[in-house]
C-alpha positions in Angstrom: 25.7 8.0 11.4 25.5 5.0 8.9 21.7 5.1 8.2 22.1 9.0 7.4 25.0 7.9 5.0 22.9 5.4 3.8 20.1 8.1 3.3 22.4 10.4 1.5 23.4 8.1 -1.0 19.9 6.8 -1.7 19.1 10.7 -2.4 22.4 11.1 -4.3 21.7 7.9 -6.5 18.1 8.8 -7.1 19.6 11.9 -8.6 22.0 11.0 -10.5 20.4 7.9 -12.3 17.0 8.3 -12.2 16.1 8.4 -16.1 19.0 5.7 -17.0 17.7 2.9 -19.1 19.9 -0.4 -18.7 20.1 -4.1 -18.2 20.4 -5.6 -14.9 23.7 -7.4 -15.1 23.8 -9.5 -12.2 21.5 -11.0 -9.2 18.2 -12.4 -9.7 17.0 -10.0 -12.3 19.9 -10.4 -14.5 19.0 -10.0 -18.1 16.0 -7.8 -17.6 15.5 -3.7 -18.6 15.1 -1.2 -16.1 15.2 2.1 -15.6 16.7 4.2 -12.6 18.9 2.5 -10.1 22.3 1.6 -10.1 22.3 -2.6 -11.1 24.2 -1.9 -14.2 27.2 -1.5 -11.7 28.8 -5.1 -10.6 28.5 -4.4 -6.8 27.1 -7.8 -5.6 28.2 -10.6 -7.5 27.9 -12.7 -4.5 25.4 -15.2 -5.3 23.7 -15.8 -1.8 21.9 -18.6 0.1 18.7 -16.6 -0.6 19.6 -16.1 -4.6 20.6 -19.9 -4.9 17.5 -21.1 -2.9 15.2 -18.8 -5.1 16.9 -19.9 -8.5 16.0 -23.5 -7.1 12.3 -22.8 -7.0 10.0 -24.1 -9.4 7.6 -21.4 -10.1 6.5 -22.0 -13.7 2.4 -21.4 -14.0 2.5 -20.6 -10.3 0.8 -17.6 -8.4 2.8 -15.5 -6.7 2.1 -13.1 -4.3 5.8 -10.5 -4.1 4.3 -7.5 -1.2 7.4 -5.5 -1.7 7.8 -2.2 -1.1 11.5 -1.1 -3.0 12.4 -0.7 -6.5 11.0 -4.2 -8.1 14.0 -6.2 -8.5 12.0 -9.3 -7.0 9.1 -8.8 -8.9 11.1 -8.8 -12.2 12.6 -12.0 -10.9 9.3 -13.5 -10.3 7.6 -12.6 -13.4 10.6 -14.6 -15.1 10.3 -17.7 -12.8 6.7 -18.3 -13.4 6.5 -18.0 -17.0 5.1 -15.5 -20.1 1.3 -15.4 -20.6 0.8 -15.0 -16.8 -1.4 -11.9 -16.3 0.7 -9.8 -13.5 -1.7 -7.1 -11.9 -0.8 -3.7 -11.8 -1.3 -0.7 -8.6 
């Protein structure tokens, strides 16, 4: 019953905030543009082991390899960790 919830809302949210432009407020990405989702809404402000671990990384004129498959949100974190000038490939 939860994953079908879980589903609906996806759907819902795709829906209703598809087009929005705003700025990531909190997590990792905080500070960045996006478009669609809903991180302009403060529902995690919990900063994690995994978020305080990453923040701890040095990255800076590093390669990094981010095989995701969900809306970005890591790879906008990475491309701010490692540094401007770094050429990022696109799919």
């Amino acid at each position: 019953m939860r994953k079908l919830f879980n589903k609906f809302l996806r759907v819902i949210r795709e829906i209703l905030f598809r087009n929005n432009k705003h700025t990531i407020r909190y997590g990792l990405a905080k500070g960045m543009k996006r478009i669609g989702g809903i991180s302009f809404l403060p529902l995690n402000k919990k900063n994690s082991k995994e978020k305080q671990f990453l923040n701890k990384l040095d990255l800076q004129n590093k390669i990094v390899y981010d095989v995701g498959a969900l809306e970005g949100i890591m790879t906008l974190f990475f491309s701010r960790k490692v540094g401007e000038g770094i050429n990022t490939p696109q799919n």
